[in-house]
Structure formats: C-alpha cells, structure tokens
N, C-alpha and C positions, 0 to 999 in steps of 0.2 A: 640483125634483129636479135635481141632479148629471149629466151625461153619465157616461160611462165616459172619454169622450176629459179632459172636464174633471179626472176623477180620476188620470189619469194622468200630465198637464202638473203638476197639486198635487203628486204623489208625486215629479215629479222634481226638480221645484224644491225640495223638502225634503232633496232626496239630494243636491244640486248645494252648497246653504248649509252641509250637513254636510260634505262634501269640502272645501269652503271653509272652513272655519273651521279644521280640523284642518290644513290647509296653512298657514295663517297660523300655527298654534299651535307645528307643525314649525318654522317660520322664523325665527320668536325664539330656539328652542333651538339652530340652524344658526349663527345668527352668534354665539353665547356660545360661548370655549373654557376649558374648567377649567383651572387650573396644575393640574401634577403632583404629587404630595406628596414629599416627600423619600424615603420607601419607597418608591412607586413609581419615582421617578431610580433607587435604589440598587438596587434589584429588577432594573429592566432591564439595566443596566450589568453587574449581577455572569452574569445569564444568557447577555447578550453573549460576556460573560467566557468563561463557560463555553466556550461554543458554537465561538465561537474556536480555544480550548484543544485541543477532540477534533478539528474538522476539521482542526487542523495536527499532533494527533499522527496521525491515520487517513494524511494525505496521507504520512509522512515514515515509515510504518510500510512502504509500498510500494518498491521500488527495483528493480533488477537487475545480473546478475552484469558488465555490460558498466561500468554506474557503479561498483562495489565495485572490479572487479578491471579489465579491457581497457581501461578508456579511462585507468587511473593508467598503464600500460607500454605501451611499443611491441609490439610480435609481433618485431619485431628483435631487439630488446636480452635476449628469453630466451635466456637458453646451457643449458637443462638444463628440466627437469620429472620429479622424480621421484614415481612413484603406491604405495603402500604396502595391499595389500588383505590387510584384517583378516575372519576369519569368523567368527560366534559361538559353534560349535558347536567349534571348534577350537584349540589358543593358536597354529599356524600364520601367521604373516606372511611374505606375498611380495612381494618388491620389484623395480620393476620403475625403469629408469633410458633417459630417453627425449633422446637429442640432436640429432638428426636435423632440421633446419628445417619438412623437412614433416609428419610426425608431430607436432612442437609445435602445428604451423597448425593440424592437422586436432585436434587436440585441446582447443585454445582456442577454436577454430568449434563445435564440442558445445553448447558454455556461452554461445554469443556472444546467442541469443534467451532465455534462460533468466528466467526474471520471478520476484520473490525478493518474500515478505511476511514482517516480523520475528516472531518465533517462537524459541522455545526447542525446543533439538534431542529431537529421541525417542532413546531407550536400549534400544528395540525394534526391529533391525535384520536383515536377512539377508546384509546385505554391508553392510562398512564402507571407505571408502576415504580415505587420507590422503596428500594429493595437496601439494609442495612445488616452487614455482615459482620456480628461481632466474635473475637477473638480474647479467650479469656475472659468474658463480660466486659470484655471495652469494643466500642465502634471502630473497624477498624476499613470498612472499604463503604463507604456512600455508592451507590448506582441508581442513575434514575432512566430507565427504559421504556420508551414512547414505543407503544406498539414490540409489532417486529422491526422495527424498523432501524432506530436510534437509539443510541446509549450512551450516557455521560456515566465515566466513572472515576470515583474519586478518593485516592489512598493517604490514607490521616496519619501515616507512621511517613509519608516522604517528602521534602521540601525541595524539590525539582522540580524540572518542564516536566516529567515522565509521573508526579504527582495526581493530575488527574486529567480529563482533555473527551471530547466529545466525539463520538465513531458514527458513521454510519453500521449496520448490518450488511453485509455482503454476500450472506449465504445464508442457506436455511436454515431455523432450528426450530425444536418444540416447542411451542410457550405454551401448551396445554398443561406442563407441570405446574407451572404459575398457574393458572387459571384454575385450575382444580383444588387449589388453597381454600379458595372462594366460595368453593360450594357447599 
C-alpha cells in the first residue's frame, strides 16, 4: 500500500514533467520569428499612415488668436482698430473707430489668451462684430467675431493656408471691452 505522503511526491513529480515539457515546447516556438507577409508590411504602414495623418491634422486644428494675429504685429505699429457691430434683428450698423494707444492695448489684451479650434463660423448670432486692424493706415488683419463664440480671421499681408481660416472660441474671454465701444 501507498502512503498518502508517497502519493503526493508522485502527483507532483507528474506536474513538475508537465510544466517541463510545455516549457520546453514554449522555447522552441520563442526563438522561431515568422517573416511578415507582404499584407501584413503593407497593412501596417498604410495604418501608420493613417494615424499620422489625424494626429497632425487634430494637432494643427488647434492654435490661438496670439499665433493668427499678435505675434504677426507689434501693438506699435497699430495706428487705428476699427469695430463695426452688426445685430440680427436689425439692418442697423455702428461703427466705432478707436486711435488712442491705450484703447488699442487694452483691446488687443481681450484676445491675447484667447485659444481658437478650426471650425466653420455659425450664422446663429446675437451680436456680430467686424473688427479691422490697421497697421500704418493700411488694413492689415479683417476679423469677424460672431458672439463669444466664432471667429474668422483674415491676414491681408499672407498668401498661404495660414492666410486666414475660421476658429471656434474654446475658452473664455472678455467681450465687454468690445461692447463698451458702444456705449
């Protein structure tokens, strides 16, 4: 007859030769590497491809008004800003013409944290504004800002994609500088 102790040194020496064996069997399949098939090359490449493609349009989709607009001009070199507010409920246009050095500052600091994602403008508005920044007495940057919301802006000295292109808003900012033009 058997012990129990006896049965138990059997049972694990049977489990010990089966972990061993399958280790060995793993080890053979470890150092074999398959070549890739040519679908597969082209498969991943074009995926690459892809993946590429979106993370540099997502990243270039991003900007702000300080790249679009403040870091092309000095705050110097403005002689003028004029704001034009449009209402929908009205054909009414007021225009408002601002020369003053500190008033330019202070109206250019509004916009300076401003974070812009591309976007096409909405035509759903409660205020419209069309804001023209001239440089030396020439026009040199068109914006037209729907609300807080949207802003197309549009730089007359560049013949590029980066020329002019329409943002959403994505963070807050003042427009009571704006608005208080008006009063």
């Amino acid at each position: 007859m058997i012990s129990g102790e006896a049965l138990l040194v059997t049972g694990m020496d049977q489990m010990n030769e089966v972990e061993n064996t399958e280790k060995q069997r793993g080890q053979k399949h470890l150092g074999k590497w398959k070549k890739p098939t040519l679908t597969q090359i082209f498969l991943t490449v074009f995926l690459l491809g892809i993946a590429v493609f979106w993370v540099g349009t997502i990243v270039q989709s991003f900007t702000s008004f300080e790249s679009r607009v403040s870091s092309r001009i000095d705050l110097e070199d403005i002689s003028s800003i004029e704001v034009i507010r449009s209402l929908p409920e009205t054909t009414d246009e007021v225009t408002v013409t601002v020369t003053d050095p500190a008033e330019i500052a202070s109206i250019m600091n509004v916009f300076a944290d401003v974070k812009l994602m591309s976007s096409y403008g909405s035509h759903d508005f409660t205020r419209n504004y069309w804001i023209s920044i001239f440089v030396d007495g020439h026009p040199r940057f068109g914006i037209t800002l729907d609300d807080q919301k949207y802003i197309y802006i549009n730089d007359s000295n560049r013949n590029d994609k980066y020329s002019s292109g329409s943002f959403k808003i994505i963070n807050h900012y003042d427009i009571q500088s704006i608005d208080r033009l008006f009063d």
